[in-house]
C-alpha beads as a LAMMPS data file, in Angstrom:
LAMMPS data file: protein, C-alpha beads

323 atoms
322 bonds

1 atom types
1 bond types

-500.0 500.0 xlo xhi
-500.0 500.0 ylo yhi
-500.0 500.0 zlo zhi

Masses

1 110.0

Atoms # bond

1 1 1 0.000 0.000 0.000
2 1 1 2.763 2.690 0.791
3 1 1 4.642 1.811 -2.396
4 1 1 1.309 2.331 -4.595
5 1 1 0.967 5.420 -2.662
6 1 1 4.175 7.097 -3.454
7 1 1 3.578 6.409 -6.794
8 1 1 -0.110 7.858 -7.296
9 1 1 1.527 10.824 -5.380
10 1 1 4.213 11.403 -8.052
11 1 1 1.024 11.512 -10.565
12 1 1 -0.421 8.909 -12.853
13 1 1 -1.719 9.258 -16.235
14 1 1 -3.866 5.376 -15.984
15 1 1 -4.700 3.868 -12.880
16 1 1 -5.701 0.486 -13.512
17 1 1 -6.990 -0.861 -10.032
18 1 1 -9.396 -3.081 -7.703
19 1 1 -12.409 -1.928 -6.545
20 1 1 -11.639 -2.203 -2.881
21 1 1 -7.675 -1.059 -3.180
22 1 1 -9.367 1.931 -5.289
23 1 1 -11.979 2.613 -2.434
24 1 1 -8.860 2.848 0.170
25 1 1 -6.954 5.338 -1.756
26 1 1 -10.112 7.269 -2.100
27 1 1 -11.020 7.674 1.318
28 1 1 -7.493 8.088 2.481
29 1 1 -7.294 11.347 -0.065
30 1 1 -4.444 9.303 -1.820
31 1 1 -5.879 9.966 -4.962
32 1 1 -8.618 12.468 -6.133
33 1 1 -10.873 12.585 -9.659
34 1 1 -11.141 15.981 -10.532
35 1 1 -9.142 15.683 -13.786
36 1 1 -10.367 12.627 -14.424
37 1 1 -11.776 11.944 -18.104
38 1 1 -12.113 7.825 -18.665
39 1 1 -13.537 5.558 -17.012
40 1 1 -13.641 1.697 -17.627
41 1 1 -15.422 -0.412 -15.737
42 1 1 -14.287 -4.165 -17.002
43 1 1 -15.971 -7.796 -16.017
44 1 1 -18.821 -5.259 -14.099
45 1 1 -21.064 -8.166 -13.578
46 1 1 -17.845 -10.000 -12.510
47 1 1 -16.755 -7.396 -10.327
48 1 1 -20.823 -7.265 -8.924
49 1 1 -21.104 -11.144 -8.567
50 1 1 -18.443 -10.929 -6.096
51 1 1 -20.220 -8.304 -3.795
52 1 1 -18.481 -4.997 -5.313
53 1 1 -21.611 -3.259 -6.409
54 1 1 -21.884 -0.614 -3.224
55 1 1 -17.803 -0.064 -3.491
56 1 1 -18.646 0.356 -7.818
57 1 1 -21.177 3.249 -6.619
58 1 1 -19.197 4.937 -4.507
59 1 1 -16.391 5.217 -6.862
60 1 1 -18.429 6.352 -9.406
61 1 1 -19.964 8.961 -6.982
62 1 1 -16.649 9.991 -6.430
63 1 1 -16.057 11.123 -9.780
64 1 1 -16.572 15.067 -10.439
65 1 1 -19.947 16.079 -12.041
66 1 1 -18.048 19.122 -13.850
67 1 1 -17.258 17.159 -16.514
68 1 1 -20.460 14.497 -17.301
69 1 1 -22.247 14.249 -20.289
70 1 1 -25.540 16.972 -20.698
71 1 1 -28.312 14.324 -20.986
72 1 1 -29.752 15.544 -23.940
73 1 1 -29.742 15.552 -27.944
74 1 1 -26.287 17.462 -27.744
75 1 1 -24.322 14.312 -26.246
76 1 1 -25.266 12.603 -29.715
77 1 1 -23.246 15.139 -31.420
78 1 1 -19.292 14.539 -31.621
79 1 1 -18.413 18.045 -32.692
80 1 1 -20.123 19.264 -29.762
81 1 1 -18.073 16.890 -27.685
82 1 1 -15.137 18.521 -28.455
83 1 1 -13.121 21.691 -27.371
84 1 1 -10.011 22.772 -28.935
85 1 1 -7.371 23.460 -26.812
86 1 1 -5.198 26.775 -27.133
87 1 1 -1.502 27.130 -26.352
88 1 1 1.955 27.947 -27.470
89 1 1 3.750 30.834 -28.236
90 1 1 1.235 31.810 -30.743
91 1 1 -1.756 31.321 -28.958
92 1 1 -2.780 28.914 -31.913
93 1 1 -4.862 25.684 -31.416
94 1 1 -2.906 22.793 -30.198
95 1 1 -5.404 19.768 -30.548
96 1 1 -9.108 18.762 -30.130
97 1 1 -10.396 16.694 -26.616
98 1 1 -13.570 15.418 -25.166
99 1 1 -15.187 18.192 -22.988
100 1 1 -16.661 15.956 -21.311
101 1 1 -15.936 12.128 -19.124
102 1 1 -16.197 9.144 -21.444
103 1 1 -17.584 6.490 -19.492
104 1 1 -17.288 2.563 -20.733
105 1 1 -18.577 -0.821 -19.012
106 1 1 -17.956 -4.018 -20.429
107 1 1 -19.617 -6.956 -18.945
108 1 1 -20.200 -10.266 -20.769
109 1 1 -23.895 -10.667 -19.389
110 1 1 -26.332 -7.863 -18.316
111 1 1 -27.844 -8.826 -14.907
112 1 1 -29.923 -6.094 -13.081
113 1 1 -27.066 -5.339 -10.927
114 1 1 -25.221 -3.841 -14.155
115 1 1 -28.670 -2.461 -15.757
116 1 1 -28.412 -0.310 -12.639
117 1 1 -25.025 0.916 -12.723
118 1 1 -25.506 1.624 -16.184
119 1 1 -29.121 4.062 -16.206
120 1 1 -27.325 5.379 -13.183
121 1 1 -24.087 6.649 -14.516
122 1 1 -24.167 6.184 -18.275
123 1 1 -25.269 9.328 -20.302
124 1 1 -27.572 7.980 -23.346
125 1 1 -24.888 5.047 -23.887
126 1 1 -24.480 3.627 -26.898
127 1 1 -24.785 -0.021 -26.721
128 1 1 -22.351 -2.335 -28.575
129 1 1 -23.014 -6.182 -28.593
130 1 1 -20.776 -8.989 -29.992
131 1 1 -22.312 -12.113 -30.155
132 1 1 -25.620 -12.665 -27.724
133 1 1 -24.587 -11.546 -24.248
134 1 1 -24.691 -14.060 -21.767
135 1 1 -24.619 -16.551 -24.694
136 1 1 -22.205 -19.049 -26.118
137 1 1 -20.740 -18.506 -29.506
138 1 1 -22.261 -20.071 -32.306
139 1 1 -18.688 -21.485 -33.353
140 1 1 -18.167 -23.558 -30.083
141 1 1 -20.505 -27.017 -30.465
142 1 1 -21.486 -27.844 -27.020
143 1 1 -21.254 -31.493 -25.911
144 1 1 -22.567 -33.028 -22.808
145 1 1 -22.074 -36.667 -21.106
146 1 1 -23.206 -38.324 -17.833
147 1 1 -20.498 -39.350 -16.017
148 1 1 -20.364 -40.089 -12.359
149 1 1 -17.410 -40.386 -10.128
150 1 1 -14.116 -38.968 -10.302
151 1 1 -12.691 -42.214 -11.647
152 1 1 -14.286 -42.907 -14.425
153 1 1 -14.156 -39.174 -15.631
154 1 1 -10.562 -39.197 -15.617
155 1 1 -10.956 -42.428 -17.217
156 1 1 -13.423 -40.753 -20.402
157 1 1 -11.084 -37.434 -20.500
158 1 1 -7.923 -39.844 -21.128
159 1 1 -9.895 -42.116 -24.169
160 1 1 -11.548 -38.241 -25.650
161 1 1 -7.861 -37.195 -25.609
162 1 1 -6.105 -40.273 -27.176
163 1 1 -8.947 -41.463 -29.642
164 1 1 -10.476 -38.122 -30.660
165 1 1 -7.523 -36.091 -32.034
166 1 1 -7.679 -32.590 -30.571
167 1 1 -4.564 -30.943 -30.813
168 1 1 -2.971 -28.616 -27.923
169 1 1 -3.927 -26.508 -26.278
170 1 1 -6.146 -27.882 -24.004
171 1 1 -8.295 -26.439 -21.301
172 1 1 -10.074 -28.503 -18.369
173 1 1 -12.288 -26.796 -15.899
174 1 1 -12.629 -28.167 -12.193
175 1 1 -14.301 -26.716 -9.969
176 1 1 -11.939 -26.575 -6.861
177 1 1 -7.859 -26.043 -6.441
178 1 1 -7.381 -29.087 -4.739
179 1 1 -9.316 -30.673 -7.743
180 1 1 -7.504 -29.221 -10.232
181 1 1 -4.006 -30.222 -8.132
182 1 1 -5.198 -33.834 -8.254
183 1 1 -6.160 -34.211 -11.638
184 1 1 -2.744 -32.754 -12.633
185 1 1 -0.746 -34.980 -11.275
186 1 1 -2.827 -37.868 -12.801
187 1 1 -2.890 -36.409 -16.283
188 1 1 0.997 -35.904 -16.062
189 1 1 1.122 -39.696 -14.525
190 1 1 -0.827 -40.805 -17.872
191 1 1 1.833 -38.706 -20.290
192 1 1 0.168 -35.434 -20.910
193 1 1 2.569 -32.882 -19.909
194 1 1 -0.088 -30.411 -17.665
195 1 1 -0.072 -27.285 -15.507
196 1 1 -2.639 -25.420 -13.072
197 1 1 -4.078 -22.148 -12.516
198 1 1 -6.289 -21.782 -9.710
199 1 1 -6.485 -19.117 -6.363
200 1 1 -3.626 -20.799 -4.685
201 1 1 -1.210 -19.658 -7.004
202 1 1 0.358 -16.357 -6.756
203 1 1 0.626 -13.601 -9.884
204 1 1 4.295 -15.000 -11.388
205 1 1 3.289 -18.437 -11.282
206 1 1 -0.628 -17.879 -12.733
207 1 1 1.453 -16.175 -15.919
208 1 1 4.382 -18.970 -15.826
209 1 1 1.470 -21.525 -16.514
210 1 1 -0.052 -19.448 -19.142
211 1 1 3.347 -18.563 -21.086
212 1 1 4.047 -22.526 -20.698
213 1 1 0.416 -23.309 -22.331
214 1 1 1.173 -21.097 -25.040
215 1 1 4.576 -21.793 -26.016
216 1 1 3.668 -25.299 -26.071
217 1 1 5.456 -26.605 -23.186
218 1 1 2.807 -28.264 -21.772
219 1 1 -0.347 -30.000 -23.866
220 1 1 -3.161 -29.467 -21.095
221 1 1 -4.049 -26.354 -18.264
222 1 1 -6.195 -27.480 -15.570
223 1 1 -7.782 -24.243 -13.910
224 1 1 -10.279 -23.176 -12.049
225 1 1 -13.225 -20.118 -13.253
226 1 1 -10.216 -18.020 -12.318
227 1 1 -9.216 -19.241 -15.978
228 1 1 -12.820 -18.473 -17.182
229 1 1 -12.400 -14.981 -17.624
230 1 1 -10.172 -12.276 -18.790
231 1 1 -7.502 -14.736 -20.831
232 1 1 -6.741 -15.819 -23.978
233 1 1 -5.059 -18.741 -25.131
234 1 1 -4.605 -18.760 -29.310
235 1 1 -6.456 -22.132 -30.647
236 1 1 -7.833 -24.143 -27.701
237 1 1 -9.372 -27.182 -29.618
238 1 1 -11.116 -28.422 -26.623
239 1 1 -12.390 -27.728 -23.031
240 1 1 -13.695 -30.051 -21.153
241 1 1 -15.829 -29.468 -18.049
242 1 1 -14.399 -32.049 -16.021
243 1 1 -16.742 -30.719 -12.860
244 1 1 -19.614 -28.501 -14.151
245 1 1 -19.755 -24.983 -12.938
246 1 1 -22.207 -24.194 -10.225
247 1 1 -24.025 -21.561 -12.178
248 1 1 -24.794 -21.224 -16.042
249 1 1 -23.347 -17.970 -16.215
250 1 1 -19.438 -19.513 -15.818
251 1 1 -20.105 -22.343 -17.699
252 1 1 -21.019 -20.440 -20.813
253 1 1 -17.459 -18.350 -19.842
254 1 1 -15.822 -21.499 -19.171
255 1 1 -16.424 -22.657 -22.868
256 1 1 -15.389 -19.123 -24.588
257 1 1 -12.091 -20.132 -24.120
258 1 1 -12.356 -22.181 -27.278
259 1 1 -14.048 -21.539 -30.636
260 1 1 -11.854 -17.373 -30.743
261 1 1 -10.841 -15.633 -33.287
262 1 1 -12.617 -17.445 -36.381
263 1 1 -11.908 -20.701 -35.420
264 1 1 -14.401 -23.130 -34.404
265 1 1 -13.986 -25.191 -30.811
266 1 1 -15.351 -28.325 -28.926
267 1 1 -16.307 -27.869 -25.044
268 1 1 -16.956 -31.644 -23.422
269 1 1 -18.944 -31.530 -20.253
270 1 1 -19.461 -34.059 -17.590
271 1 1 -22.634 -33.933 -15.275
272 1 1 -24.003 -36.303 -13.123
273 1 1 -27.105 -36.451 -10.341
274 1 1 -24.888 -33.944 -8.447
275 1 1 -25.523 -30.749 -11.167
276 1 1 -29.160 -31.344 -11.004
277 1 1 -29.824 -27.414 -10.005
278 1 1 -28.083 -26.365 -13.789
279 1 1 -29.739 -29.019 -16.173
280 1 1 -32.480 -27.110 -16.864
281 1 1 -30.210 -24.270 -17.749
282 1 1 -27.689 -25.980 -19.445
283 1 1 -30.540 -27.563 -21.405
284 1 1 -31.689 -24.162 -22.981
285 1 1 -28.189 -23.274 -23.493
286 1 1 -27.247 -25.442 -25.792
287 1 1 -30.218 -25.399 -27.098
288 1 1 -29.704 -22.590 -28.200
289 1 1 -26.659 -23.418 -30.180
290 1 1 -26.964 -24.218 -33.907
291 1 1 -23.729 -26.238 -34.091
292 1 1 -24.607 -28.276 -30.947
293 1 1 -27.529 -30.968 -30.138
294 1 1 -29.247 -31.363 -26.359
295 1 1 -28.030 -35.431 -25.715
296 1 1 -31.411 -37.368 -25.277
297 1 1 -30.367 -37.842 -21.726
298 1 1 -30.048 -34.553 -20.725
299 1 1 -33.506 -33.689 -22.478
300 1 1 -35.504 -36.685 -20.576
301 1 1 -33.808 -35.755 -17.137
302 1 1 -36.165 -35.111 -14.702
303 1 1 -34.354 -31.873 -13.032
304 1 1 -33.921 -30.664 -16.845
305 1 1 -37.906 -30.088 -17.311
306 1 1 -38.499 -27.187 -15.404
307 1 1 -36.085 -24.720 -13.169
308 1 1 -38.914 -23.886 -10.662
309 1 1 -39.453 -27.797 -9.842
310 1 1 -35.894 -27.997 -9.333
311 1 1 -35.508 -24.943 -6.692
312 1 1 -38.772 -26.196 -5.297
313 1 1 -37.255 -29.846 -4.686
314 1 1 -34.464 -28.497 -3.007
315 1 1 -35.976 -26.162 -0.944
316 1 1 -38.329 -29.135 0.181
317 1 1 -35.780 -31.208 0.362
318 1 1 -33.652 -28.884 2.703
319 1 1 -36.518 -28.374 5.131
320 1 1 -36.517 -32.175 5.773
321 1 1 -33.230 -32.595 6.438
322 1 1 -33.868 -29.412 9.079
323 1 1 -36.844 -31.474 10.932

Bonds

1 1 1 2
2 1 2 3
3 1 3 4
4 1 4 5
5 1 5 6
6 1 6 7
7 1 7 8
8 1 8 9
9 1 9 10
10 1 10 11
11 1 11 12
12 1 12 13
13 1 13 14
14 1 14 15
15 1 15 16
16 1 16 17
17 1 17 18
18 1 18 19
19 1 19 20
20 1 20 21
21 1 21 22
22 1 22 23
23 1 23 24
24 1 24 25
25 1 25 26
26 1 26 27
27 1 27 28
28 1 28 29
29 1 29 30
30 1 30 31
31 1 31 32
32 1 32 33
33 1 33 34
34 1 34 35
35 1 35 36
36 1 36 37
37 1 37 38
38 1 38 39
39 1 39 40
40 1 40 41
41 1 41 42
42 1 42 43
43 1 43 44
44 1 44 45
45 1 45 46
46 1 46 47
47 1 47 48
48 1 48 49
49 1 49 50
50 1 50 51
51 1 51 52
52 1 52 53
53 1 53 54
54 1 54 55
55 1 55 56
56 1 56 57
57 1 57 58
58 1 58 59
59 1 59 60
60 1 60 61
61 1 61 62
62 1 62 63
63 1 63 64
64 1 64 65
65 1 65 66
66 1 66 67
67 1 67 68
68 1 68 69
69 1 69 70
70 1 70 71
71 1 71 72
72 1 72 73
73 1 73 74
74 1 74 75
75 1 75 76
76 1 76 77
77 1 77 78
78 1 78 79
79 1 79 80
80 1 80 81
81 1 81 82
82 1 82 83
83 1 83 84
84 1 84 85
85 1 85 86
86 1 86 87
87 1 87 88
88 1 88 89
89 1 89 90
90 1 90 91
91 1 91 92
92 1 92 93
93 1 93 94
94 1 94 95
95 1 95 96
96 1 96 97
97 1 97 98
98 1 98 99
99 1 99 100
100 1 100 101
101 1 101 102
102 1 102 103
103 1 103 104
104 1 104 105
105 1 105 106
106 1 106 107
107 1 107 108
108 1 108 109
109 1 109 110
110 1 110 111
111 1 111 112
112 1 112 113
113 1 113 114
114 1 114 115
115 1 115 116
116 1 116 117
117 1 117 118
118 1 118 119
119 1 119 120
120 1 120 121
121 1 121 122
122 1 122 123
123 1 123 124
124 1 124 125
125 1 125 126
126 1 126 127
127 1 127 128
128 1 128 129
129 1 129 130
130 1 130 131
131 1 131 132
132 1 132 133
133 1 133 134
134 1 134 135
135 1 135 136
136 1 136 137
137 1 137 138
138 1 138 139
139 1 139 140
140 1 140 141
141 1 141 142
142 1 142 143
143 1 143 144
144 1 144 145
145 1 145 146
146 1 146 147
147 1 147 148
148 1 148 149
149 1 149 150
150 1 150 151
151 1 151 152
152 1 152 153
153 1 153 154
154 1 154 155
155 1 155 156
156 1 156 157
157 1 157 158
158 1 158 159
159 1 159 160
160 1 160 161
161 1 161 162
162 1 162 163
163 1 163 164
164 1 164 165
165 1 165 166
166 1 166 167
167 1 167 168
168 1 168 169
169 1 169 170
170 1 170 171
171 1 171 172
172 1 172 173
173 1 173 174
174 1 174 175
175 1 175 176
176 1 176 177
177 1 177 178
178 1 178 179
179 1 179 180
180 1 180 181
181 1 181 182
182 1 182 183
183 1 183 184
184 1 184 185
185 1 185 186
186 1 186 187
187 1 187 188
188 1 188 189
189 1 189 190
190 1 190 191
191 1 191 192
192 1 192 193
193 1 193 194
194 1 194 195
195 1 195 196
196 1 196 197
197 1 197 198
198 1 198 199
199 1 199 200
200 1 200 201
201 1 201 202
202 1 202 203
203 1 203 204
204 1 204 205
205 1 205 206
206 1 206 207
207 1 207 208
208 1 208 209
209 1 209 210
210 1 210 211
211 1 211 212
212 1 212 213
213 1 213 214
214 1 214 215
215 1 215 216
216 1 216 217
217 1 217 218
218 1 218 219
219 1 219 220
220 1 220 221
221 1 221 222
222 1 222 223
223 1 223 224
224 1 224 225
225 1 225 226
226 1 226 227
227 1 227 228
228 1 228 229
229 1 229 230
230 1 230 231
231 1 231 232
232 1 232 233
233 1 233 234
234 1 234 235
235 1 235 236
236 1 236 237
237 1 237 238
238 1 238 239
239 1 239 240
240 1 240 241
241 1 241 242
242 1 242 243
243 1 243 244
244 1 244 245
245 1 245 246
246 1 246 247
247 1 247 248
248 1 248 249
249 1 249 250
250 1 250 251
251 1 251 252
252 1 252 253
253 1 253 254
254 1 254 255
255 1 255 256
256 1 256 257
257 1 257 258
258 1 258 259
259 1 259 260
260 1 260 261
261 1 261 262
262 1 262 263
263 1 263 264
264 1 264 265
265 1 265 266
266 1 266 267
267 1 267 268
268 1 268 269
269 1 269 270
270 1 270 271
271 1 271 272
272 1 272 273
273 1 273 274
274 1 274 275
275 1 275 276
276 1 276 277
277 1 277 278
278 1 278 279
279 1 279 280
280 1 280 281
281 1 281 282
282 1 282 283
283 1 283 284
284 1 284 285
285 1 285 286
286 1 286 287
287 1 287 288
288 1 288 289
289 1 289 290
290 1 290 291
291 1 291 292
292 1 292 293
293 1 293 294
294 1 294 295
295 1 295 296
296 1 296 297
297 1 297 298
298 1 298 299
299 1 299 300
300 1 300 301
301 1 301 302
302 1 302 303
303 1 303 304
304 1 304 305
305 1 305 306
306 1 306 307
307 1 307 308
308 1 308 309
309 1 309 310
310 1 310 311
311 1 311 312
312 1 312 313
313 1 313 314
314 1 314 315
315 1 315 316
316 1 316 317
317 1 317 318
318 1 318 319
319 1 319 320
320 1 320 321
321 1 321 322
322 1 322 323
């Protein structure tokens, strides 16, 4: 903290931070926003999931209101946007800037956590969408197999990977660091040289693993949904869901590691009795998909019919085991 001070007190041109480190500064008058001009807000309904939407607001409070946007027909007009600056020995026009804050959000899906920020401090945005939001890629075909028990899923990932020729790199998604330690070692055991990237792992070795996946040094990374978002690994033939996500939302992240760029992709997943809450959703999902087909075992499964009779199950199902 005192070495990021010093250097915010020297002046910074981009300050690319956390929410909460941000917040600190803030409130500790390390850093103030009255020349401030751009904004970014990046993985906002990332940075919301994990509980940041009250530390979002009052960042964005702190901004100054000299500078925002009029709401009205003039904010549509560029040239009105700008104001040329004057300088120099001749008092002649140096260059054109915004008069006014540009503010940008970026979020892969639009929950009503980030509809809020966005009527709040967006003036008139204009909206830009690649792809669907909160949808897979057409160029990724979705598969999906029932597989119970740790064994023989390590089993069916080691005959997909010999028999079904996907080339390096190779993503597989667990849902725990321990998990992903485990299955590691195994894969390595069975001759595929593999690496990990989960929370346990500090900054330097989280990039080692990704050089070493992308140089080719090793064929397979076994991560966590730290590895879901936010990286980007040229040609990924395959991910494989070795442990489905607990929520649609990362799984369709999960699989957008593949299929980039113009190239097309394959994302395996196992489920079992265990991921009953997201069969329903993983249902529509790749339904969804023109490139992908719902398995007939998936579409007959009972907990894949209807999400309300699934919640409602549980919920019944909880109070029983309560008494």
């Amino acid at each position: 903290m005192e070495e990021q001070a010093l250097n915010l007190r020297d002046g910074a041109e981009i300050i690319i931070a956390t929410p909460g480190r941000l917040k600190d500064c803030i409130e500790r008058s390390i850093v103030v926003f009255s020349q401030c001009t751009y904004v970014v807000m990046d993985e906002a309904d990332r940075m919301i999931s994990l509980g940041f939407e009250d530390v979002i607001n009052f960042i964005l409070d702190s901004l100054p209101v000299s500078n925002m946007k009029p709401d009205s027909e003039e904010a549509e007009d560029a040239g009105k946007m700008l104001q040329t600056l004057i300088g120099g020995e001749d008092g002649q026009p140096l260059s054109d800037v915004y008069m006014y804050r540009q503010t940008m959000m970026f979020s892969a899906t639009m929950p009503p956590a980030c509809e809020r920020l966005a009527r709040k401090y967006l003036r008139r945005p204009a909206i830009v969408t690649i792809g669907v939001a909160g949808q897979a890629v057409d160029s990724v075909e979705q598969r999906v197999e029932f597989v119970s028990g740790d064994d023989k899923r390590k089993a069916r990932l080691l005959e997909i990977l010999r028999n079904e020729g996907f080339v390096p790199p190779i993503i597989v998604f667990v849902n725990t660091k321990k998990a992903a330690d485990v299955l590691a070692k195994d894969l390595n055991r069975s001759g595929w040289a593999s690496t990990t990237l989960h929370s346990g792992k500090n900054q330097e070795q989280r990039e080692a693993a990704l050089a070493s996946l992308r140089k080719g040094e090793v064929d397979l990374l076994v991560a966590t949904d730290l590895a879901g978002r936010g990286i980007d690994v040229e040609a990924v033939s395959l991910v494989v869901n070795f442990q489905m996500a607990n929520h649609i939302e990362a799984y369709v992240h999960r699989i957008g590691r593949t299929g980039r760029a113009g190239k097309t992709g394959v994302a395996v997943t196992f489920v079992g009795n265990e991921d009953a809450e997201v069969l329903y959703d993983l249902k529509q999902e790749i339904s969804k998909s023109p490139v992908s087909k719902v398995p007939s075992e998936l579409a007959r499964h009972e907990a894949a019919q209807s999400k309300m009779s699934m919640v409602m199950k549980r919920k019944a199902q909880e109070a029983e085991d309560q008494g």
